[in-house]
C-alpha positions in Angstrom: 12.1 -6.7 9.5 12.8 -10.0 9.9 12.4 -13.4 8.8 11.5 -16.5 10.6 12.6 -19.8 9.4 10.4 -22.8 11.1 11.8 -26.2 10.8 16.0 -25.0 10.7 18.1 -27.8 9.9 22.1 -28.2 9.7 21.8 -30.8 6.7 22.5 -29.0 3.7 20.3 -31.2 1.7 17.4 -29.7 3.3 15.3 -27.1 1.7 15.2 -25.5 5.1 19.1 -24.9 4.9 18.8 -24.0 1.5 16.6 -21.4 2.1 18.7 -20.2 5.2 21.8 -20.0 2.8 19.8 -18.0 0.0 17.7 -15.7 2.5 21.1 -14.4 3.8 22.5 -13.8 0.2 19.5 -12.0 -0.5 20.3 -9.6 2.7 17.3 -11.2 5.1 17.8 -11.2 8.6 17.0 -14.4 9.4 15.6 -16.2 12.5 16.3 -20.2 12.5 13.5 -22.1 14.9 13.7 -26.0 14.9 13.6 -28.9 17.3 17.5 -29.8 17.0 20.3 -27.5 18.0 23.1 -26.4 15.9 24.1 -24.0 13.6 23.4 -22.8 9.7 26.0 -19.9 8.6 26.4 -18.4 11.2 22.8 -18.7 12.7 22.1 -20.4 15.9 19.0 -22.4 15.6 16.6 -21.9 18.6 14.8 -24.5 19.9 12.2 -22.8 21.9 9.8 -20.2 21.2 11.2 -17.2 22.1 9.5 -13.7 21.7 10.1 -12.3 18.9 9.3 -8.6 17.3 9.5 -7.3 14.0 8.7 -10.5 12.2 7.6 -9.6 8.6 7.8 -13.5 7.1 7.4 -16.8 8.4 8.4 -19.7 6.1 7.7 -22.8 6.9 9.2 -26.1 6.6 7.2 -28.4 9.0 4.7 -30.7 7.8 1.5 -30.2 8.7 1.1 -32.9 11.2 3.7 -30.7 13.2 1.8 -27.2 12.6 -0.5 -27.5 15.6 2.1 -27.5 18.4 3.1 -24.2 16.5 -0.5 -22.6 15.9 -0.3 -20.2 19.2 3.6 -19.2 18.1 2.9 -18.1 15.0 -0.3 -15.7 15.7 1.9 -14.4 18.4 4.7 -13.4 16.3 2.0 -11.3 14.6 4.0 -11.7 10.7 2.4 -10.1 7.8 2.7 -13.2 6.1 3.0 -17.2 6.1 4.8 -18.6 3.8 3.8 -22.4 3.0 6.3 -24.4 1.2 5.6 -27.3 -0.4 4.7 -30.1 1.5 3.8 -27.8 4.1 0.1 -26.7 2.7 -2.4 -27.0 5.8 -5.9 -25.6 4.7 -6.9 -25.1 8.5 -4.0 -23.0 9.8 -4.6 -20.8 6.5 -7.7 -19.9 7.5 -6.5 -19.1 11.2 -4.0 -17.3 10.2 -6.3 -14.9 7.4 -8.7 -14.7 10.1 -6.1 -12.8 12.5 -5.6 -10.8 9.6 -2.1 -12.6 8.2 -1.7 -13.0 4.6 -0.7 -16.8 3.3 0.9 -17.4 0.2 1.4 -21.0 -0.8 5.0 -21.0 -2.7 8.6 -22.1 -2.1 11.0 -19.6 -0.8 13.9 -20.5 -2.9 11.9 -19.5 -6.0 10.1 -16.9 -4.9 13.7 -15.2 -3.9 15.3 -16.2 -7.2 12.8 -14.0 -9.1 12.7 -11.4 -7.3 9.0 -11.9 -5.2 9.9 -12.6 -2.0 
């Protein structure tokens, strides 16, 4: 199962790459999907929506006023979860997402990994 990773960036001092970085170390096969091309160890960031399968997690790291343009994507990739990082909390696409039966967890990916939830 995989991992998808909305809102990749190359800067390092983004939690986005953070999280890239640490989901690796944790052994996560990770999918990178953003709006800038590049590359985060190893990982090609996509900047389309491609069809993917086998998408346990998505974690995102887009702000809610960016979430809409998404809202089709993500029901399509048909994860068992959302994760919602901080900053990224958006009450409406919660309930969309429980309502197609996808469990939402508001949390941070970094910490949720470093204890051992994730």
């Amino acid at each position: 199962m995989k991992t998808a990773l909305i809102g990749a960036s190359t800067n390092p001092e983004r939690y986005a790459h953070k999280a890239t970085i640490s989901l690796q170390k944790h052994g996560h096969e990770v999918v990178l999907l953003g709006i800038k091309q590049g590359e985060v160890n190893g990982n090609t960031i996509v900047t389309n929506k491609p069809l993917l399968t086998d998408i346990d997690t998505v974690t995102l790291y887009i702000g809610p006023q960016h979430q809409a343009e998404w809202t089709n994507y993500l029901l399509a990739l048909k994860p068992r979860r959302i994760i919602f990082n901080p900053g990224t909390e958006n009450e409406e696409l919660e309930k969309i997402a429980q309502k197609a039966g996808i469990e939402t967890i508001e949390g941070c990916t970094l910490v949720m990994l470093s204890i051992g939830t994730f």
